[in-house]
C-alpha positions as MATLAB code, in Angstrom:
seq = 'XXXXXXXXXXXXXXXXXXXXXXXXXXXXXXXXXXXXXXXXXXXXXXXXXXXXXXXXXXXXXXXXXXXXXXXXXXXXXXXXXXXXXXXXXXXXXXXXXXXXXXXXXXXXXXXXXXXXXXXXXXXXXXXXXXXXXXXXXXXXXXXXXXXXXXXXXXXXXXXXXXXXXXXXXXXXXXXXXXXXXXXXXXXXXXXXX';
ca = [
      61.825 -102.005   -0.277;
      60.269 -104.575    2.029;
      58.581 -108.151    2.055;
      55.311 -106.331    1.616;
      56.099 -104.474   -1.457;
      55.654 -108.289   -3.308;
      52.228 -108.264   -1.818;
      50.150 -107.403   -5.501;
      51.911 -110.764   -7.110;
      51.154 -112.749   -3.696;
      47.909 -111.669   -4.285;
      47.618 -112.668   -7.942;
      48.950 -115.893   -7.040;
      46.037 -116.848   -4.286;
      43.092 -115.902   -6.728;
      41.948 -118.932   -6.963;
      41.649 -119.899   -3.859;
      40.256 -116.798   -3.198;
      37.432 -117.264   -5.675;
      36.700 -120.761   -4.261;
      36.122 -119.731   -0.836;
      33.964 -116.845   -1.957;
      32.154 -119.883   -3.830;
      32.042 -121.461   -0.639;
      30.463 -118.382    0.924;
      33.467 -117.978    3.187;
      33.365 -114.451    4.407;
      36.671 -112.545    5.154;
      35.847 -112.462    8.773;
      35.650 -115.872    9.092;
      39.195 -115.788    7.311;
      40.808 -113.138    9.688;
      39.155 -115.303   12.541;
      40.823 -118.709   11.688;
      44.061 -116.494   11.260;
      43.545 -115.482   14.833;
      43.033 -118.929   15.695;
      46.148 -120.181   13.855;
      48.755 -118.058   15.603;
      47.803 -118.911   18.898;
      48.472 -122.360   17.534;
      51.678 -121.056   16.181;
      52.325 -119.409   19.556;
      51.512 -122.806   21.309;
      54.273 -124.430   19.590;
      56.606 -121.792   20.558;
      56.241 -122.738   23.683;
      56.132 -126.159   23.393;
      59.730 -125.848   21.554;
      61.089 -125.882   25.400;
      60.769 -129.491   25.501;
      61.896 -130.443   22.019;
      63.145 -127.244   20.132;
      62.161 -129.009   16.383;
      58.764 -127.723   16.724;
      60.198 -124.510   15.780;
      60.443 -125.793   12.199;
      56.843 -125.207   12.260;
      57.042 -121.365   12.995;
      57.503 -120.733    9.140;
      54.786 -122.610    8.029;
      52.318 -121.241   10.178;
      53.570 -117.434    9.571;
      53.231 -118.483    5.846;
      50.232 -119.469    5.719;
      49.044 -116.541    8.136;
      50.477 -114.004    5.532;
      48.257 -116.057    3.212;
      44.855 -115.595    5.157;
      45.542 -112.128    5.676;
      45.720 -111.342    1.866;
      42.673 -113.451    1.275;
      40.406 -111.339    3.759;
      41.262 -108.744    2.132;
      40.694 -110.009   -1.230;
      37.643 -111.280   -0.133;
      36.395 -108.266    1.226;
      37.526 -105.602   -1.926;
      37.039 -108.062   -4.965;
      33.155 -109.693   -3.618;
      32.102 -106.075   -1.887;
      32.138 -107.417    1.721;
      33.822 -104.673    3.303;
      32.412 -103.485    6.365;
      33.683 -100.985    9.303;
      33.561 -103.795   11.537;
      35.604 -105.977    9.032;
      38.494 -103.740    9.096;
      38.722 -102.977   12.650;
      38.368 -106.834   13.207;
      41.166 -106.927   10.703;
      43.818 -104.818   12.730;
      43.051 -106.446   15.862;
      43.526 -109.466   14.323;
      46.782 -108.609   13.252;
      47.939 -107.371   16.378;
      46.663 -110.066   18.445;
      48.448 -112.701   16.094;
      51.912 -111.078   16.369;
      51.322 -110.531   20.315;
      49.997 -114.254   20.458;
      53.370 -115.587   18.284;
      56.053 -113.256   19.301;
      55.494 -113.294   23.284;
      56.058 -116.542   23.925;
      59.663 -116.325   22.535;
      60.546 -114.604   26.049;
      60.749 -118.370   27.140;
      63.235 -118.970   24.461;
      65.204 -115.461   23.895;
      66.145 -112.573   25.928;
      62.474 -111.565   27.630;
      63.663 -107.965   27.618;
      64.599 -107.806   23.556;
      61.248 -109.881   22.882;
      59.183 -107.269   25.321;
      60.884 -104.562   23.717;
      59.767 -106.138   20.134;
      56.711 -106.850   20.904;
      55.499 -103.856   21.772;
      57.278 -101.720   19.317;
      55.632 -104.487   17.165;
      52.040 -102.864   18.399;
      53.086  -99.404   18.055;
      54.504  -99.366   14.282;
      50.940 -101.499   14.162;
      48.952  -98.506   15.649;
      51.337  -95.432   13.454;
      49.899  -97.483   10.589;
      46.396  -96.978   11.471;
      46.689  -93.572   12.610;
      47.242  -92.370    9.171;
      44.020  -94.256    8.197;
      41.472  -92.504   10.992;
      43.018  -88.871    9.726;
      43.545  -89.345    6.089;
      41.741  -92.655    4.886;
      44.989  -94.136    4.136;
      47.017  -96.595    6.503;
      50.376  -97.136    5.920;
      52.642 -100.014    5.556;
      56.227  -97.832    5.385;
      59.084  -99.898    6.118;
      61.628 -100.876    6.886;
      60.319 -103.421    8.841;
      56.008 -104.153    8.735;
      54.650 -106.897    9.638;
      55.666 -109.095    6.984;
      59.105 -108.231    7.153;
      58.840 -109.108   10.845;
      57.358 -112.694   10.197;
      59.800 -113.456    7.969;
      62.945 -112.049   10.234;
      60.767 -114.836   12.815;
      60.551 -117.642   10.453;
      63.846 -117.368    9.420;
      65.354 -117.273   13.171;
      62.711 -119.750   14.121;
      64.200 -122.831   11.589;
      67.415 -121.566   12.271;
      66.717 -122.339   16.125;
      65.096 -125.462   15.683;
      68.391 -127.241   14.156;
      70.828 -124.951   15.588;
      71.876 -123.488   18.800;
      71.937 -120.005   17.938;
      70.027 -118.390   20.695;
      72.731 -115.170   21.263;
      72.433 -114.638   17.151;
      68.792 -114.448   17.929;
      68.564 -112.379   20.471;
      71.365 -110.054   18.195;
      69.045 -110.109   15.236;
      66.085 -109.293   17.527;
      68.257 -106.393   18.529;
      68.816 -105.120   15.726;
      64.859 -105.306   14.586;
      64.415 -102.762   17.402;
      65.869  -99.672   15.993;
      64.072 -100.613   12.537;
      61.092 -101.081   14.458;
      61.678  -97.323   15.818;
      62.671  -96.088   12.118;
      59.499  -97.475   10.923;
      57.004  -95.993   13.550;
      59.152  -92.736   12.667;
      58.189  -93.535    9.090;
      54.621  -94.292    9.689;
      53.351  -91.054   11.158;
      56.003  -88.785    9.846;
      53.742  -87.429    7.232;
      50.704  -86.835    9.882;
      50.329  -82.794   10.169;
];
């Protein structure tokens, strides 16, 4: 079970907005584009957090409402037929480039080696996912640790950072993310023949 398993209720849940912006004539690439442009906000005030670590508080938020805009491009795309090739490959970029763009700049704050490490075991569970797609038209999300199970093991630490000094629990819990980072690569391409 993982954070992403909730994803059909999330999804229920941002309809209307959904329907709005299609109203709007909001297409999902402009959606996965203003995600884009959100976590390199969101990785801004990561970095910023060196001069007054309460800006962390903001980490949540902005990998809240980031989950958010990636279910609405997708809704957009599958309920108002606006899926396109480029759309999806836009998509995964997108979400690669958002986690590289939020996660890095925690090597100013945490252990750089454990946040290296995460990061790009972040991109490879990322690409396993896809690989299943460009063989069998089907991309997986296995667990136990995707990418919304990641944002909210972030979040979390992030608030928890921002009031408290708990930088060696951090780097622990960002330790122990690695092997379920490795278990869910594993996970992602086991199945590939």
């Amino acid at each position: 079970m993982t954070i992403y398993d909730l994803k059909p209720k999330f999804q229920q849940l941002l309809m209307p907005i959904v329907e709005k912006l299609h109203k709007k004539g909001i297409t999902p690439n402009q959606v996965t584009f203003f995600a884009i442009l959100l976590s390199a906000l969101c990785g801004v005030c990561v970095y910023l957090s060196l001069f007054n670590k309460i800006i962390l508080i903001l980490v949540p938020f902005f990998l809240f409402i980031r989950m958010a805009l990636n279910a609405i491009d997708g809704l957009l795309a599958k309920n108002f037929n606006q899926m396109t090739n480029k759309g999806a490959i836009l998509n995964e970029l997108g979400d690669v480039i958002s986690d590289v763009m939020i996660y890095l700049p925690f090597v100013f704050i945490l252990n750089p080696s454990i946040i290296i490490v995460f990061v790009l075991l972040t991109i490879i569970s990322e690409f396993a996912g896809v690989l299943s797609w460009s063989i069998y038209n089907k991309r997986r999300y296995d667990g136990p640790i995707g990418k919304s199970d990641r944002a909210f093991v972030i979040g979390t630490l992030s608030l928890l950072l921002s009031l408290f000094d708990l930088v060696l629990f951090s780097n622990i819990i960002i330790g122990v993310s690695i092997p379920l980072l490795i278990l869910t690569i594993f996970n992602r391409v086991k199945e590939i023949k």
